[in-house]
C-alpha positions in Angstrom: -74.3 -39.6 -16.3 -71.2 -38.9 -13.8 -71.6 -35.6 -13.4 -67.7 -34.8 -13.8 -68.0 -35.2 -17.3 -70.7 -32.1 -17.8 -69.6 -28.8 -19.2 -67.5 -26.5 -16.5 -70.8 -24.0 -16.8 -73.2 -26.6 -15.7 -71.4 -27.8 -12.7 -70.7 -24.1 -11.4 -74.8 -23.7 -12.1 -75.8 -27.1 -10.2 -73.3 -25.5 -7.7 -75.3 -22.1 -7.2 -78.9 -23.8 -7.2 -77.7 -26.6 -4.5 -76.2 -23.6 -2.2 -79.7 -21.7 -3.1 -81.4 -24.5 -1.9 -79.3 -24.8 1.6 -79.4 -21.8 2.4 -83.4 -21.3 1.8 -83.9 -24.8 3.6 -81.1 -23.2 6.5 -83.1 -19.9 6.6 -86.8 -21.6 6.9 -85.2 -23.7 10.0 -83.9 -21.2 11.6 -86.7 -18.8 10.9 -88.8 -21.8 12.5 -86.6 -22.3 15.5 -86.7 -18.7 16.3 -90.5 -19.1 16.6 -90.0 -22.0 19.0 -86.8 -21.0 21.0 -88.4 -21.8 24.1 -87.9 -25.3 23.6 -85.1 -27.9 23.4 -86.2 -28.6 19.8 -86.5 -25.2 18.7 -82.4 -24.6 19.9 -82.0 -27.8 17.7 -83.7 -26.9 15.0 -81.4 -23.1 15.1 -78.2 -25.3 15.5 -79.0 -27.1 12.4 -79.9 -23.8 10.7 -76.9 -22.3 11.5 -74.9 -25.7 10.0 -77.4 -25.2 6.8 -76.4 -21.5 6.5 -72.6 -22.0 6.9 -71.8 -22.4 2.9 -74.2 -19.6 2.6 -71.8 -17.2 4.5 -69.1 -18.6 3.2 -70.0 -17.8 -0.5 -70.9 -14.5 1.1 -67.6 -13.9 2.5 -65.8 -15.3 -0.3 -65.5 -11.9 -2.3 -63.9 -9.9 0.5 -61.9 -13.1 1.1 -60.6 -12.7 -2.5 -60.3 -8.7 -2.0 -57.9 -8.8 0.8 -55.5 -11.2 -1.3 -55.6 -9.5 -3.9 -54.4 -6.5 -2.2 -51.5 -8.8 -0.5 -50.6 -9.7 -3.5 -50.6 -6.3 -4.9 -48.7 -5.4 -2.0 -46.1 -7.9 -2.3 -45.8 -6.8 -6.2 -44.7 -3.6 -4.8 -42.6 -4.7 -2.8 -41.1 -6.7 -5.2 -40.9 -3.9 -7.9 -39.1 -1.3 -4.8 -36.6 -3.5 -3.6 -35.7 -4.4 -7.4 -35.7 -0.2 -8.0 -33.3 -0.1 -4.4 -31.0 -2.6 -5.7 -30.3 -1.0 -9.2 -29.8 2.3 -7.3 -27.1 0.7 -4.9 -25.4 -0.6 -8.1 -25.6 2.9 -9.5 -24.0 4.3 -6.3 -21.2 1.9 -6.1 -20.3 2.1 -9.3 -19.8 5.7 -8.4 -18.0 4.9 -5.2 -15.8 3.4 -7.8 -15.4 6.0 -10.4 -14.7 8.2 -7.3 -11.9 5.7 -5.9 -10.5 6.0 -9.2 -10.4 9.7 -9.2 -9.1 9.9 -5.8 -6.2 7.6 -6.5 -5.5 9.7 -10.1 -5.1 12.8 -8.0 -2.9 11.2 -5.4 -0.5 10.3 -7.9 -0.7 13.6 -9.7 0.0 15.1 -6.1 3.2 12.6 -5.6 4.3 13.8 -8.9 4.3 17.8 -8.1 5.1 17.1 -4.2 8.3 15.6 -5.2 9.3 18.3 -7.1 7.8 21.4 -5.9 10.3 23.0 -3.4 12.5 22.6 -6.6 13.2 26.0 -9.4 13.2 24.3 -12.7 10.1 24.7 -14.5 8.4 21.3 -15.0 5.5 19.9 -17.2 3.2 17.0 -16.0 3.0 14.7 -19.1 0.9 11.4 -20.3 2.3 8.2 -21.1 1.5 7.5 -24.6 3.2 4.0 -24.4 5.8 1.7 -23.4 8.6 -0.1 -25.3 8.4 -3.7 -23.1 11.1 -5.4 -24.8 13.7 -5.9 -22.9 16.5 -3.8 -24.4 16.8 -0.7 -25.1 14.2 0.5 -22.3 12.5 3.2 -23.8 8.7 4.7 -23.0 7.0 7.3 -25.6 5.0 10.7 -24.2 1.7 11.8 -25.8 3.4 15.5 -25.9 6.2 16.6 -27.7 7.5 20.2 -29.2 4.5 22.2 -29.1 4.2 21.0 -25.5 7.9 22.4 -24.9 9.9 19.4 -24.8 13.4 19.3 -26.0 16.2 16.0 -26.3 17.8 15.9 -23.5 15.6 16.9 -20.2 15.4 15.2 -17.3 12.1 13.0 -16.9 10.9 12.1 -13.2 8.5 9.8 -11.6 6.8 10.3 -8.1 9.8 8.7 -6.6 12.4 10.1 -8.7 14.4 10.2 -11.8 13.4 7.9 -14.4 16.1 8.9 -17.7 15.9 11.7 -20.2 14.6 12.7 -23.6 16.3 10.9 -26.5 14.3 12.5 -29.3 11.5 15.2 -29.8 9.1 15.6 -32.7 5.9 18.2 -32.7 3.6 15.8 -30.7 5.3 12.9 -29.0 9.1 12.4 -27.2 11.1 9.3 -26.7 12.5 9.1 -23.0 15.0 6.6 -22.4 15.1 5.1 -19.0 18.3 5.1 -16.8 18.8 2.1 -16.5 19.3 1.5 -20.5 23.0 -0.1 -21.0 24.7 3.5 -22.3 22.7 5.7 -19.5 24.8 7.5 -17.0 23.8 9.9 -14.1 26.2 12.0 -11.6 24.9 11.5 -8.1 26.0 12.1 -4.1 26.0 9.7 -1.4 23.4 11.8 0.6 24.8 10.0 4.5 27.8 12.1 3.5 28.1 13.4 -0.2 30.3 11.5 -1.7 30.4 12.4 -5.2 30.1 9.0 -7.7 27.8 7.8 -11.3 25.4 5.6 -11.8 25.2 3.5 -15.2 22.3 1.6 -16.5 22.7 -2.0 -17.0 20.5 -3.2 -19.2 18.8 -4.6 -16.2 15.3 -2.9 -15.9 15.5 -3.0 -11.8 19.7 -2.5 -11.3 22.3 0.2 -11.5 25.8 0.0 -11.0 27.6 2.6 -8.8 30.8 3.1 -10.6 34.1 4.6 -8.9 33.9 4.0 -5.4 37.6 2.6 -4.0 37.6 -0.3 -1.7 38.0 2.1 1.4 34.3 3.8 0.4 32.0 4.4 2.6 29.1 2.8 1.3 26.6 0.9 2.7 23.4 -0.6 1.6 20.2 1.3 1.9 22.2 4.1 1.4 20.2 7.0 -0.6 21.2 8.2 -4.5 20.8 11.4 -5.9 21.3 13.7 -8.8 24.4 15.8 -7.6 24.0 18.3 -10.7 26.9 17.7 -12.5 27.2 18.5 -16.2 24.4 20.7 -16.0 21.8 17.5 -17.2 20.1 16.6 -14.1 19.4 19.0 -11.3 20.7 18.7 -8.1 18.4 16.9 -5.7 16.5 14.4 -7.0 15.9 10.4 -6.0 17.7 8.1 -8.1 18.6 4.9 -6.3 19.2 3.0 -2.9 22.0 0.9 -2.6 21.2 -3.0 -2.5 24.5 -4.7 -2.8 28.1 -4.1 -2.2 30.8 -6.4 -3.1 34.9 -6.1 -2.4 36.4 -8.3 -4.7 39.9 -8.9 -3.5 42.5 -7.4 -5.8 40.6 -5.1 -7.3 40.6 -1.2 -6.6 37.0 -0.3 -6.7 34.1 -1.8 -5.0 31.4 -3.3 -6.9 28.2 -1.5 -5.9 24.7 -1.8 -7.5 21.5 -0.1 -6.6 17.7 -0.1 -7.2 16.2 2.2 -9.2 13.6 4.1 -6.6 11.1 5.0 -9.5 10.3 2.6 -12.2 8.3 3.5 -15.6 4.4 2.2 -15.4 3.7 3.1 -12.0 2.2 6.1 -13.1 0.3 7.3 -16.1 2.1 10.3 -16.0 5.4 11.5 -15.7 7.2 14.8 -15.0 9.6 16.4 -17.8 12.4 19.2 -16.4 11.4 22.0 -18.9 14.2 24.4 -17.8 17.2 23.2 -15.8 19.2 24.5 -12.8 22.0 25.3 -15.6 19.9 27.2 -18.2 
């Protein structure tokens, strides 16, 4: 019978008993060539011991053999399961890094906001965005605070750059503010190179004013700076409104035509600031 086809027990038994028998038959040769090491065929007869014997030690060894890679493999299992822990705590920390980023940038903009106006008297109000009218005309934005936050039609509103309209209506929690550049919108403002006095209307455009009333012989340029010269008591004195980006002189005509960028636009901040009290209160 090929003895591949016996049962897996009897194999690894044949196994045992034909190491037993090599090593025995090893270990009476070389207990024999111990007794006649003086000669050439006792060395022989150790040599071929030894040979006899190698399985033997083998087996022997095999245990520890199996020990020490086991314990590498533990090891490496380790390993394994650390650097897996390391890597979910570096995702931890960076999505902290980001949360913090976040943080960081919130307060810069809620520092913009009060650093524009703080060497300023009127009492202001930092208040949320509730949400944003993005049709095209009229160019409106809606406040998450209202009356009980004390906001009235009418107040200035202001970005971190500068004015961006006024209140057009009020109820107990939420406020309308129409932006300045809405077709009907009109702010008083100085040249600030030199202080000519002028207005600026909305155009229905949500990134252009127009610059009304300036004579041919005006000295205007572009790049010149906008702002809120105080008149009519609306907007206080002061503020950002626009930079001048073209200037046209249309021959025959006795005004210039002059249109300007709006310096803050609605959506670049969550927040905005309302004028609570103004200069003329």
């Amino acid at each position: 019978m090929d003895g591949s086809a016996l049962p897996q027990g009897r194999r690894q038994r044949r196994r045992i008993v034909a190491l037993t028998l090599i090593g025995a038959v090893g270990l009476g040769v070389f207990v024999v060539a111990e007794k006649l090491s003086d000669n050439a065929l006792g060395a022989a007869m150790r040599e071929v011991g030894m040979t006899l014997l190698a399985p033997v030690r083998w087996v022997g060894n095999l245990p520890e053999a199996m020990d020490r890679r086991e314990q590498r493999s533990q090891q490496a299992q380790t390993l394994a399961e650390e650097l897996e822990a390391e890597q979910r705590e570096v995702l931890r920390l960076k999505a902290r890094l980001q949360r913090m980023a976040a943080l960081e940038a919130e307060n810069n903009r809620l520092r913009e906001l009060l650093d524009a106006t703080q060497a300023l008297p009127q009492k202001l109000r930092v208040v949320p965005l509730a949400r944003l009218d993005l049709h095209p005309a009229p160019h409106r934005a809606v406040l998450g605070e209202g009356r009980e936050a004390g906001l009235r039609e009418g107040q200035p509103v202001l970005g971190a750059s500068g004015v961006l309209g006024q209140l057009r209506s009020v109820t107990r929690e939420e406020a309308v503010l129409t932006l300045a550049t809405e077709l009907d919108h009109a702010i008083p403002v100085v040249i600030q190179r030199h202080g000519r006095q002028t207005i600026v209307h909305g155009t229905g455009e949500p990134h252009v004013f127009r610059v009304s009333w300036l004579p041919q012989n005006a000295d205007v340029r572009i790049g010149d700076l906008l702002l809120t010269s105080g008149l009519g008591g609306r907007f206080p004195p002061g503020y950002p409104v626009g930079v001048v980006a073209e200037v046209r002189s249309p021959p025959g005509e006795r005004f210039l035509e002059v249109y300007a960028q709006p310096l803050a636009r609605i959506g670049d901040s969550p927040e905005v600031v309302v004028v609570l009290e103004n200069a003329a209160d």
